[in-house]
C-alpha positions in Angstrom: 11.9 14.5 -9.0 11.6 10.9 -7.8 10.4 10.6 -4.1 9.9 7.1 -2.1 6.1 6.8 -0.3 6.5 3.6 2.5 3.0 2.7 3.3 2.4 0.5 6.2 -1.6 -0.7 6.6 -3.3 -3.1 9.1 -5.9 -3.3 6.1 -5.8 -5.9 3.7 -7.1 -4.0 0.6 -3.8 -1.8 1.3 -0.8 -3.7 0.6 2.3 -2.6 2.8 4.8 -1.8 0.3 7.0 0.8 -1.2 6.8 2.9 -4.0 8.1 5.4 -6.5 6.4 8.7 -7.1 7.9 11.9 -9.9 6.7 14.5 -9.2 7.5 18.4 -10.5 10.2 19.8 -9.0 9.1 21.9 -6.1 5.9 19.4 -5.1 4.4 19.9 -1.7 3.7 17.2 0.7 -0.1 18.5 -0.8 0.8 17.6 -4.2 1.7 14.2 -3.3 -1.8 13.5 -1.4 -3.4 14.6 -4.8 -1.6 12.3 -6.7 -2.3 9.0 -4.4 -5.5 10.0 -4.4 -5.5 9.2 -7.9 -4.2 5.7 -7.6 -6.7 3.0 -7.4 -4.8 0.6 -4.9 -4.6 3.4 -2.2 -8.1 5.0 -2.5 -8.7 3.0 1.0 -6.6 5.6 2.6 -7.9 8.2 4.5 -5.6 10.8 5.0 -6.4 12.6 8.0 -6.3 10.0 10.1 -2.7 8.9 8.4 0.4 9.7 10.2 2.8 11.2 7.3 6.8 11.2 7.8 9.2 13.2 5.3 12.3 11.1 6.2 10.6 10.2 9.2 10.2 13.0 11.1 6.7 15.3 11.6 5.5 17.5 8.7 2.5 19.4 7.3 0.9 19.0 3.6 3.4 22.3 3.0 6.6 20.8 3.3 8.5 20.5 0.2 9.1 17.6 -0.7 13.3 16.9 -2.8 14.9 14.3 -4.9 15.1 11.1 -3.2 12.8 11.8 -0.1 10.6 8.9 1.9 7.6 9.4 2.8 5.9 7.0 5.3 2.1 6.7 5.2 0.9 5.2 8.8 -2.1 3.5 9.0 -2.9 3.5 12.8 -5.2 0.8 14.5 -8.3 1.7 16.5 -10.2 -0.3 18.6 -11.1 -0.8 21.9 
């Protein structure tokens, strides 16, 4: 299955962009983590401080993710 990850980054070594992800049918939200992990470009993530939408609304790494979904990955600022 072919899903759609949106990331949107205040850092500049993480290029907002889109992109396409396969995955096996049946993939959790889990499964997809694992496989950005994997990708150089977004290794400057860090997930659990990353606000993740499945078609934007709230999930958990155990959604299942179908054909066709976007995923948003948001970067949130800090600072004082």
């Amino acid at each position: 299955m072919e899903v759609f990850v949106r990331i949107i980054s205040a850092f500049r070594q993480i290029p907002n962009s889109t992109i396409s992800i396969t995955l096996e049918d049946g993939a959790k939200l889990a499964d997809l983590i694992a496989s950005l992990d994997q990708m150089e470009d977004l290794r400057g993530l860090r997930y659990p401080n990353t606000v993740i939408l499945i078609n934007k609304k709230s999930c958990s790494v155990e959604t299942n993710l179908h054909q066709g979904d976007e995923i948003m990955l948001i970067q949130p600022l800090a600072g004082g």
